[in-house]
PDB file of N, CA, C, O and CB in Angstrom:
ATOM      1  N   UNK A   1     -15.109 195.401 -30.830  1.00  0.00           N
ATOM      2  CA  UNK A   1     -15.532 194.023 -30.602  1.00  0.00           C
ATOM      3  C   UNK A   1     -15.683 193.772 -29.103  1.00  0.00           C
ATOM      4  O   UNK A   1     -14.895 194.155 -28.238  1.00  0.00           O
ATOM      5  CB  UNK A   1     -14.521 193.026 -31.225  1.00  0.00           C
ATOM      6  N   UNK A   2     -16.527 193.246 -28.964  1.00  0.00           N
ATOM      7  CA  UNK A   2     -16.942 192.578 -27.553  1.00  0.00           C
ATOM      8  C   UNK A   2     -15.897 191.455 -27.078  1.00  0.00           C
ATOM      9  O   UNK A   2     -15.246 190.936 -27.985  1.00  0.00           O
ATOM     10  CB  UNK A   2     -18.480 191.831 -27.687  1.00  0.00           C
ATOM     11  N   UNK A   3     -15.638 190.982 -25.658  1.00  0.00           N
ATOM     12  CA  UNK A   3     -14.830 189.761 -25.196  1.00  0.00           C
ATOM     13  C   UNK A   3     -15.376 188.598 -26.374  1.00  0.00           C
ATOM     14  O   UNK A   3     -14.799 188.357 -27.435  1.00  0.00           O
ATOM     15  CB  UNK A   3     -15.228 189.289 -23.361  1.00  0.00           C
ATOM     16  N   UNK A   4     -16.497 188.031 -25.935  1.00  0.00           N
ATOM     17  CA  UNK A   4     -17.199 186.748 -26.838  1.00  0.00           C
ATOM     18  C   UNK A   4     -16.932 186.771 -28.818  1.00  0.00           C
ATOM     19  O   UNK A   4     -16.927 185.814 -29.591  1.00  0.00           O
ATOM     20  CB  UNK A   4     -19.235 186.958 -26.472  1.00  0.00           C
ATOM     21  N   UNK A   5     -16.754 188.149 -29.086  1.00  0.00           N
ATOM     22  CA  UNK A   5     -17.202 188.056 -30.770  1.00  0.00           C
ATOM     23  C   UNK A   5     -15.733 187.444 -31.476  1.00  0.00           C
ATOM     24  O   UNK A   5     -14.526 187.585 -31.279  1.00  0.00           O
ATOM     25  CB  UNK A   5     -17.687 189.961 -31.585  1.00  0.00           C
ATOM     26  N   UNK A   6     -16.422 186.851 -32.204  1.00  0.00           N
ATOM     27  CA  UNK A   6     -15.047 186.323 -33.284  1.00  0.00           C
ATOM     28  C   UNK A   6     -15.486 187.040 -34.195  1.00  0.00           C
ATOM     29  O   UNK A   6     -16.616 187.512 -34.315  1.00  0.00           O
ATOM     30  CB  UNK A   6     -14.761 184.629 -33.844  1.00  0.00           C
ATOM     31  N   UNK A   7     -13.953 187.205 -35.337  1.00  0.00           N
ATOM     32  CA  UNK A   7     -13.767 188.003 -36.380  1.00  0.00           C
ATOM     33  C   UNK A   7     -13.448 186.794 -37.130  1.00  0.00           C
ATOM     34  O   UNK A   7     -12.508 186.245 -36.554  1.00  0.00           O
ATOM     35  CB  UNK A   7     -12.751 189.223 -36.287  1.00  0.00           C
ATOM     36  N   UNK A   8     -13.789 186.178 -38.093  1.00  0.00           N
ATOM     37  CA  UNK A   8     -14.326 185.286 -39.322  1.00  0.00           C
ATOM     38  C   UNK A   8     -13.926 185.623 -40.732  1.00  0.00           C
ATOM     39  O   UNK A   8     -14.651 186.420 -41.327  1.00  0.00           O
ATOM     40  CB  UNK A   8     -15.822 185.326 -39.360  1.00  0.00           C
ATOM     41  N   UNK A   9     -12.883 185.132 -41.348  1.00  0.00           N
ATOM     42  CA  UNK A   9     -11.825 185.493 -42.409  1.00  0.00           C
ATOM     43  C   UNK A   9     -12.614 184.551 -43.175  1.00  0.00           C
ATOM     44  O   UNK A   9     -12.875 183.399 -42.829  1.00  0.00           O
ATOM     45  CB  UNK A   9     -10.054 185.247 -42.184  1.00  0.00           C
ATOM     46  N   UNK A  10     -13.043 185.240 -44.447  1.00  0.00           N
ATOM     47  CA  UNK A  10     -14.097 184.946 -45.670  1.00  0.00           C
ATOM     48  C   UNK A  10     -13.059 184.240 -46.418  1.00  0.00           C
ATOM     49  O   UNK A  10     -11.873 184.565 -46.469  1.00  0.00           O
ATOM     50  CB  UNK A  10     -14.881 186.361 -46.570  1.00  0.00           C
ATOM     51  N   UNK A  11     -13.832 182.852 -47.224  1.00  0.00           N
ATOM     52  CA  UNK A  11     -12.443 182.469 -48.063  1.00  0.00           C
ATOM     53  C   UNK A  11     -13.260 181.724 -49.568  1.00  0.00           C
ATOM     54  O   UNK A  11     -13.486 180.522 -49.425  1.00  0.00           O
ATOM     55  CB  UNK A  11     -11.182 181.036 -46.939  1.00  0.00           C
ATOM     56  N   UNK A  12     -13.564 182.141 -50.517  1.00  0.00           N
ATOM     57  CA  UNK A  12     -14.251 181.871 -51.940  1.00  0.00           C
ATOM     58  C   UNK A  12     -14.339 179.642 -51.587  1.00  0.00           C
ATOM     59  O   UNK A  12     -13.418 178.936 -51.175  1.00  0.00           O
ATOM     60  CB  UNK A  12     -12.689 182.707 -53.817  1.00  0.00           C
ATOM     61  N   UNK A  13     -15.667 179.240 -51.937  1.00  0.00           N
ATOM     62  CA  UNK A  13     -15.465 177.602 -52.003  1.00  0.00           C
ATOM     63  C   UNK A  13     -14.882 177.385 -53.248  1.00  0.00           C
ATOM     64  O   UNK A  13     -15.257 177.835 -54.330  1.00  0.00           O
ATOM     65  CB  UNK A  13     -16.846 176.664 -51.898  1.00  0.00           C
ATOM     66  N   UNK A  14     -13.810 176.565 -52.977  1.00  0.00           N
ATOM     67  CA  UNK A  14     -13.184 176.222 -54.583  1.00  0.00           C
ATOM     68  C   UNK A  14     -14.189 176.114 -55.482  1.00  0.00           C
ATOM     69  O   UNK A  14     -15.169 176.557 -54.883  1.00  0.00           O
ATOM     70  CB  UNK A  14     -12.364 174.817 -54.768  1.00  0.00           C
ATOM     71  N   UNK A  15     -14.469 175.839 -56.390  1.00  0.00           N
ATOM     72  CA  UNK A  15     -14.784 175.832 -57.913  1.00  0.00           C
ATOM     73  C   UNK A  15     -16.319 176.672 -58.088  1.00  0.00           C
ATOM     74  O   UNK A  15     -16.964 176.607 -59.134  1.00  0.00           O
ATOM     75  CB  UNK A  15     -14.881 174.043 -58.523  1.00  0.00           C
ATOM     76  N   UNK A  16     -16.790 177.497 -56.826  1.00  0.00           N
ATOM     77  CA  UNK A  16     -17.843 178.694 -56.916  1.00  0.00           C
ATOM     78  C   UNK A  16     -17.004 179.845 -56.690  1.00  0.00           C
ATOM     79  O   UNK A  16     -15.954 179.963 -56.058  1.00  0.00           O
ATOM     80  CB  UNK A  16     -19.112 178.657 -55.798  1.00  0.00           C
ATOM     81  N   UNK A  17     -17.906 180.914 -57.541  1.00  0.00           N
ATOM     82  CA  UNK A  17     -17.943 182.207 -57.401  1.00  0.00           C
ATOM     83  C   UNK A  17     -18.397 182.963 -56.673  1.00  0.00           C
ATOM     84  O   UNK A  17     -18.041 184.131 -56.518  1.00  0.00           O
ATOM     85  CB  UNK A  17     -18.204 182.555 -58.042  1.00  0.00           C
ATOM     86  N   UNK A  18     -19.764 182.051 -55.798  1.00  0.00           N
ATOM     87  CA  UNK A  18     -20.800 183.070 -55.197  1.00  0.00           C
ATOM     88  C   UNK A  18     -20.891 182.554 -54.182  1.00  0.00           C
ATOM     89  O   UNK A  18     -21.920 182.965 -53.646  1.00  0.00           O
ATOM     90  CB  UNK A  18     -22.123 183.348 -55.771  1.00  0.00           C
ATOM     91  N   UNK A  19     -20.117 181.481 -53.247  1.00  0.00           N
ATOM     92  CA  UNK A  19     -19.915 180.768 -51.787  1.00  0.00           C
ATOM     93  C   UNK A  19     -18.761 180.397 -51.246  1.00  0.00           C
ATOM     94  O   UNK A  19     -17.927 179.537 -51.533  1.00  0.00           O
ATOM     95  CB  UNK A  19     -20.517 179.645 -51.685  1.00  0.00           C
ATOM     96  N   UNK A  20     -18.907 181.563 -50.035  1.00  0.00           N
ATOM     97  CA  UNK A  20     -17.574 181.466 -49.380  1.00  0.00           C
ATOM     98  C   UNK A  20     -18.271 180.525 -47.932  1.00  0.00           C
ATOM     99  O   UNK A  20     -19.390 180.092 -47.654  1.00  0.00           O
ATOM    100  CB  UNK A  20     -16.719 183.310 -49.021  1.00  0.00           C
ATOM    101  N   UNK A  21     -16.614 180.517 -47.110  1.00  0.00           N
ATOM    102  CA  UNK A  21     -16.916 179.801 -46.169  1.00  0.00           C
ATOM    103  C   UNK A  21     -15.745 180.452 -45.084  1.00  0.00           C
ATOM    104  O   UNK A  21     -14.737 181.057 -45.450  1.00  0.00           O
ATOM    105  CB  UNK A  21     -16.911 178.208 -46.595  1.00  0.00           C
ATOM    106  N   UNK A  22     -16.088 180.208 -43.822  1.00  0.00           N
ATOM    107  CA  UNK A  22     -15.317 180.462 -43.007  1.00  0.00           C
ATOM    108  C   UNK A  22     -14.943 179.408 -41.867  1.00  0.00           C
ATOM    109  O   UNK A  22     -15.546 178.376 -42.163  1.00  0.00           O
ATOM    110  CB  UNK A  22     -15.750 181.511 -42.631  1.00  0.00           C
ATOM    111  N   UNK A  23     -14.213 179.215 -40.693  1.00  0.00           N
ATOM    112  CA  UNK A  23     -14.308 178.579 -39.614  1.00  0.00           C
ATOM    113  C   UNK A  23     -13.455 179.462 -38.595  1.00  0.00           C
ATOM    114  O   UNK A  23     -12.500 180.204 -38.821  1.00  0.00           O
ATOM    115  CB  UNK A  23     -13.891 177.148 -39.820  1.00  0.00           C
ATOM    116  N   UNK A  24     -14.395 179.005 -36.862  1.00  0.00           N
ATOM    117  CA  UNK A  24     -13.913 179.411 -36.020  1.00  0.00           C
ATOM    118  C   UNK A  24     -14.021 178.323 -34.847  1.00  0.00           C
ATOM    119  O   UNK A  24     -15.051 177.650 -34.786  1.00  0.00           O
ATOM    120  CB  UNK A  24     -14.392 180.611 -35.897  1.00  0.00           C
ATOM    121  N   UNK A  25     -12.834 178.096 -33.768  1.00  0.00           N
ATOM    122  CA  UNK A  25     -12.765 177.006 -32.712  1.00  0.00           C
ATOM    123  C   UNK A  25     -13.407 178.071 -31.557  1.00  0.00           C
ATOM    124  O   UNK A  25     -13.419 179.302 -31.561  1.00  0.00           O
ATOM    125  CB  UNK A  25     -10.990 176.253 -32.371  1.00  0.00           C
ATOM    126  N   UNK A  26     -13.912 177.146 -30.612  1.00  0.00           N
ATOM    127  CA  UNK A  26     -14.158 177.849 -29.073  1.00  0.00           C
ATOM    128  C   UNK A  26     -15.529 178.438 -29.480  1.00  0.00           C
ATOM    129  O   UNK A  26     -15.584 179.604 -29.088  1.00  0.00           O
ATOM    130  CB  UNK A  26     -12.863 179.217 -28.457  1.00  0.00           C
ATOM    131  N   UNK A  27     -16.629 178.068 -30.107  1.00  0.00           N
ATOM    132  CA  UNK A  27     -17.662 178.815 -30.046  1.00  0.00           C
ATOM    133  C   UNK A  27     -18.893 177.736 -28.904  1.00  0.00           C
ATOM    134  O   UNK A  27     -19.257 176.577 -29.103  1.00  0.00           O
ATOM    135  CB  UNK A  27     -18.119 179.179 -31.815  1.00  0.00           C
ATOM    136  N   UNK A  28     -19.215 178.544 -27.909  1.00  0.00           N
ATOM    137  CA  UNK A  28     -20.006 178.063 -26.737  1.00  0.00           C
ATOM    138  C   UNK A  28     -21.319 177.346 -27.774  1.00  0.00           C
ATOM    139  O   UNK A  28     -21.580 177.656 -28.937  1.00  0.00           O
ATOM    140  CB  UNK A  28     -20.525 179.552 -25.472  1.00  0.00           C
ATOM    141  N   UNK A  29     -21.872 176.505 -27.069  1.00  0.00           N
ATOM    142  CA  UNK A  29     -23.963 176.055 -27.161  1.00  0.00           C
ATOM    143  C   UNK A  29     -24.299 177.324 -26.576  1.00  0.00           C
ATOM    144  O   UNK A  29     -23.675 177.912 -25.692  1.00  0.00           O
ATOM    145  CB  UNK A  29     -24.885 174.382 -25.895  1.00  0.00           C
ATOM    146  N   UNK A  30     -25.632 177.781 -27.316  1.00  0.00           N
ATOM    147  CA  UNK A  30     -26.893 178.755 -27.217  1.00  0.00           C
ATOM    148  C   UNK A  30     -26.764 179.448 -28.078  1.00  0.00           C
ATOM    149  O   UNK A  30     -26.010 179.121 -28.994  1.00  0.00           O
ATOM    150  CB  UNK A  30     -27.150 179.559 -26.112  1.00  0.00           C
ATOM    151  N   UNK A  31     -27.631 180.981 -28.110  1.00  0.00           N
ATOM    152  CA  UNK A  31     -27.800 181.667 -28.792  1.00  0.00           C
ATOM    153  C   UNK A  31     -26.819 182.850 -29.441  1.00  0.00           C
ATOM    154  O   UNK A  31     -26.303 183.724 -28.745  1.00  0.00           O
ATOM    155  CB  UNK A  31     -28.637 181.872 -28.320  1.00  0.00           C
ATOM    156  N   UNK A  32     -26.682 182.764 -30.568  1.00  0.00           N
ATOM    157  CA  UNK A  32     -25.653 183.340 -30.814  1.00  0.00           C
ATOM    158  C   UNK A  32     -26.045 184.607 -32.439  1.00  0.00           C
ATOM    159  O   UNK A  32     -26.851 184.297 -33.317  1.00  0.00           O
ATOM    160  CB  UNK A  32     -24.492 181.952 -30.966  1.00  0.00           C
ATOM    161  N   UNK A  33     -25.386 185.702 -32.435  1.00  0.00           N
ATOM    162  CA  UNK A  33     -26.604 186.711 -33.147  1.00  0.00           C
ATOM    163  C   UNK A  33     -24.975 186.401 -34.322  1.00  0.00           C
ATOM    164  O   UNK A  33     -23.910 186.145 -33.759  1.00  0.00           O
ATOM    165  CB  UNK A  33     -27.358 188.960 -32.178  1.00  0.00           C
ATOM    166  N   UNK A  34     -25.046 186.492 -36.126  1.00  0.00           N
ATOM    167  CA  UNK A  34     -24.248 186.752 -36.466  1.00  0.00           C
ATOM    168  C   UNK A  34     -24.499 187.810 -37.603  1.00  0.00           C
ATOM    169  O   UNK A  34     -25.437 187.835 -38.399  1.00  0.00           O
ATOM    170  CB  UNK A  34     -23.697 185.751 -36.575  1.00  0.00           C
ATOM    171  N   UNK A  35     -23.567 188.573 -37.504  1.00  0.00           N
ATOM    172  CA  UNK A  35     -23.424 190.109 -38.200  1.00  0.00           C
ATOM    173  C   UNK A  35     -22.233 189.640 -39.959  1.00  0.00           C
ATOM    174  O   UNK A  35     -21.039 189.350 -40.034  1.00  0.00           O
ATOM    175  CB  UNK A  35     -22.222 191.572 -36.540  1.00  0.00           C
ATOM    176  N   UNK A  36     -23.159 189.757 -40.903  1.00  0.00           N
ATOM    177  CA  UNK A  36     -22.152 189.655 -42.117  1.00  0.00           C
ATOM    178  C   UNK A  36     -22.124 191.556 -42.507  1.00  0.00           C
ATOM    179  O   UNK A  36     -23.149 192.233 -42.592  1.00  0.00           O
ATOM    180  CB  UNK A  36     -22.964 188.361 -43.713  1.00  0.00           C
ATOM    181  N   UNK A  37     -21.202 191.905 -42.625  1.00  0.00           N
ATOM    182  CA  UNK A  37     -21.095 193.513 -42.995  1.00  0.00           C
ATOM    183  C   UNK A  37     -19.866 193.336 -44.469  1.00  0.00           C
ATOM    184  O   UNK A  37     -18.756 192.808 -44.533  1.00  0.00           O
ATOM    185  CB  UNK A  37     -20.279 194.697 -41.246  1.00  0.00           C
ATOM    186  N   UNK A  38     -20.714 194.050 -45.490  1.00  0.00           N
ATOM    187  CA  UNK A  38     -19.848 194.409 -46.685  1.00  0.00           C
ATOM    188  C   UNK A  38     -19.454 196.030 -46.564  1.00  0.00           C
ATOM    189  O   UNK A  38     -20.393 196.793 -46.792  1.00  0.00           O
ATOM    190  CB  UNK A  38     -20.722 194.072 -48.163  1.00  0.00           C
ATOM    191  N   UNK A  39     -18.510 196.477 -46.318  1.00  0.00           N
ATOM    192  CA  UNK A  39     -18.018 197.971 -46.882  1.00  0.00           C
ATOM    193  C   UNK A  39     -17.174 198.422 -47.764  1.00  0.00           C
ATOM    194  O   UNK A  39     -16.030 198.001 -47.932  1.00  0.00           O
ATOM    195  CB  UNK A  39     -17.576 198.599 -46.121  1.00  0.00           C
ATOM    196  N   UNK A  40     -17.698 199.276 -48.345  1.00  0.00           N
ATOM    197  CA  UNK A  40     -17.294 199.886 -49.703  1.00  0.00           C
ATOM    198  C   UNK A  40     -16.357 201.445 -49.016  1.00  0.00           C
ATOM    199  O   UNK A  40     -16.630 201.946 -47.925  1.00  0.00           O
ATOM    200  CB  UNK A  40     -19.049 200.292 -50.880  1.00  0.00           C
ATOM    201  N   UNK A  41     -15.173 202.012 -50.046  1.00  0.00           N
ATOM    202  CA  UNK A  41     -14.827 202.693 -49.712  1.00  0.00           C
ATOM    203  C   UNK A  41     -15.553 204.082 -48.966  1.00  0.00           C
ATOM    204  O   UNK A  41     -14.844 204.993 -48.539  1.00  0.00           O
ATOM    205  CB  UNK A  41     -14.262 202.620 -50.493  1.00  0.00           C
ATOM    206  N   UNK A  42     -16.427 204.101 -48.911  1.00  0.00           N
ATOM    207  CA  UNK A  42     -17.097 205.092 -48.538  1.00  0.00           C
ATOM    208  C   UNK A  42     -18.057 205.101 -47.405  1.00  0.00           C
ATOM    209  O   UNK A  42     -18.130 205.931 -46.499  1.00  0.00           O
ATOM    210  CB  UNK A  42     -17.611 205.417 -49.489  1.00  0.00           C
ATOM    211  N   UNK A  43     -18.968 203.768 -47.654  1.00  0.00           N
ATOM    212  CA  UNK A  43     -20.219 203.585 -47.187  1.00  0.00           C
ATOM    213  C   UNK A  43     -20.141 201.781 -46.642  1.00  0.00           C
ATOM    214  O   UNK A  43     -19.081 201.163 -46.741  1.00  0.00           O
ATOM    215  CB  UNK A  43     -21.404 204.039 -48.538  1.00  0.00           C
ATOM    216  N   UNK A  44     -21.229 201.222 -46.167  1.00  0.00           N
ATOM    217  CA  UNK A  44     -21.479 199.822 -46.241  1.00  0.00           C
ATOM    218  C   UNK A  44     -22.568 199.599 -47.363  1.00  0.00           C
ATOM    219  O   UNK A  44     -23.602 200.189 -47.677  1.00  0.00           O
ATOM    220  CB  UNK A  44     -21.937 199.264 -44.821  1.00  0.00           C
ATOM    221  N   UNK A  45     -22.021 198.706 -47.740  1.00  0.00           N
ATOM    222  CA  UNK A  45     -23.023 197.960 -49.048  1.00  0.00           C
ATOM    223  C   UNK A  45     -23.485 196.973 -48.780  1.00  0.00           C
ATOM    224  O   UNK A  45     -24.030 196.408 -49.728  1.00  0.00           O
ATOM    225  CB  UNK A  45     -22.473 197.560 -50.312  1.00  0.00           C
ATOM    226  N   UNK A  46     -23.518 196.442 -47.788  1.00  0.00           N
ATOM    227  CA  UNK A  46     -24.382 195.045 -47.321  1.00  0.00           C
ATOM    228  C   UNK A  46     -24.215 194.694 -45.853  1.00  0.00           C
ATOM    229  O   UNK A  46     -23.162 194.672 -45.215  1.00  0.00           O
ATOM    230  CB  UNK A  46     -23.863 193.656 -48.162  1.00  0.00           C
ATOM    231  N   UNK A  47     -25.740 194.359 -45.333  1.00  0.00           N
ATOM    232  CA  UNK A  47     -25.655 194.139 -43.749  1.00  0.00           C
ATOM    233  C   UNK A  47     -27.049 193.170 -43.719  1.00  0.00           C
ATOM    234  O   UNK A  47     -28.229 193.392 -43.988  1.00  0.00           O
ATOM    235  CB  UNK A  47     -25.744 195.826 -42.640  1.00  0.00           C
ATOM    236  N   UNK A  48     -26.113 191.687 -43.134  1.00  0.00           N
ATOM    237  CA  UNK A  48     -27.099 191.069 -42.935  1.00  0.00           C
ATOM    238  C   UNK A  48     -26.900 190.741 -41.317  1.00  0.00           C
ATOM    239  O   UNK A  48     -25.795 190.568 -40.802  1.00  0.00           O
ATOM    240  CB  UNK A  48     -27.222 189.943 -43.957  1.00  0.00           C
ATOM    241  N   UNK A  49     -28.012 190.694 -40.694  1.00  0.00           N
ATOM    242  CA  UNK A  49     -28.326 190.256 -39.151  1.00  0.00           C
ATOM    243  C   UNK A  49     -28.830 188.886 -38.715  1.00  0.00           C
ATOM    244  O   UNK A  49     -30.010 189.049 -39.027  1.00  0.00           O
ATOM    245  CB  UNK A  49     -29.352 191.122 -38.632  1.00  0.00           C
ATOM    246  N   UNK A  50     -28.785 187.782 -38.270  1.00  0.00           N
ATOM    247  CA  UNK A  50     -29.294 186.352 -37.760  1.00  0.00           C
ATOM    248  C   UNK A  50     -29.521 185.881 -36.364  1.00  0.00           C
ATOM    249  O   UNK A  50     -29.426 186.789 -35.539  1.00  0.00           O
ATOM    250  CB  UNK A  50     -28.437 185.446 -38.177  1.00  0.00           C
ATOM    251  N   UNK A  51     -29.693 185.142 -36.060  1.00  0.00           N
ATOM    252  CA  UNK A  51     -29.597 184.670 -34.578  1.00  0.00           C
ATOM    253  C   UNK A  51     -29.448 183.486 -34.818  1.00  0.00           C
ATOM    254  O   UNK A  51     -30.265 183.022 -35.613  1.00  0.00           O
ATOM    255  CB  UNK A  51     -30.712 184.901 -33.581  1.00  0.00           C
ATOM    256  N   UNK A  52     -28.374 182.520 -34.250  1.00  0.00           N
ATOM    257  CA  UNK A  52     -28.101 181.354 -34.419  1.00  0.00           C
ATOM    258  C   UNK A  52     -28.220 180.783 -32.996  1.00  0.00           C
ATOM    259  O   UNK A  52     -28.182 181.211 -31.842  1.00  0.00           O
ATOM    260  CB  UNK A  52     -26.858 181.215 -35.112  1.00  0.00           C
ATOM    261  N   UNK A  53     -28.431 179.264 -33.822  1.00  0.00           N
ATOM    262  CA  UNK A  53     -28.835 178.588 -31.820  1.00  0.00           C
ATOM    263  C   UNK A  53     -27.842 177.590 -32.248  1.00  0.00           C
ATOM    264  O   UNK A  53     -27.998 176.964 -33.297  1.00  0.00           O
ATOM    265  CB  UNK A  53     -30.934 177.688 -31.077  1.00  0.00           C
ATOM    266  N   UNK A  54     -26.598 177.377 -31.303  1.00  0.00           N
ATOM    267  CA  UNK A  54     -25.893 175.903 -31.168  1.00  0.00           C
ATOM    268  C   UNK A  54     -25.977 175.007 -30.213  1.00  0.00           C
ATOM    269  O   UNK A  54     -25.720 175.284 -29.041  1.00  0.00           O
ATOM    270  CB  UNK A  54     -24.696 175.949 -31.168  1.00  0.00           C
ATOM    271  N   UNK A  55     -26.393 173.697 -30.661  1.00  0.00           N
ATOM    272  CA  UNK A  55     -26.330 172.326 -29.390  1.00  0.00           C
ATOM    273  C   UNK A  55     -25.377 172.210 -29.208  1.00  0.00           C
ATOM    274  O   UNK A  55     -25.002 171.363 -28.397  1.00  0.00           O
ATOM    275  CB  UNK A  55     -26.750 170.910 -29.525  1.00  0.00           C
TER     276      UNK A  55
END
């Protein structure tokens, strides 16, 4: 991990199966890239990439 990156603890939305949510304090305004990574014992099974902009 880089100085800037937060690590983001996944947590199920009560009464769904298929939407989680997370929160993090101290995140700066501008551009910001976010990395969701699923891994499986072996391999990764899911990698999604974004770029987020905050006011």
């Amino acid at each position: 991990m880089r100085h800037l990156d937060h690590e983001v603890a996944l947590a199920p939305v009560p009464g769904s199966s298929d939407h989680f949510e997370g929160r993090v304090a101290g995140v700066s305004t501008g551009k910001w890239g976010l990395a969701i990574e699923g891994d499986g014992a072996s391999e990764r099974l899911f990698l999604s990439q974004n770029t987020l902009y905050f006011e």
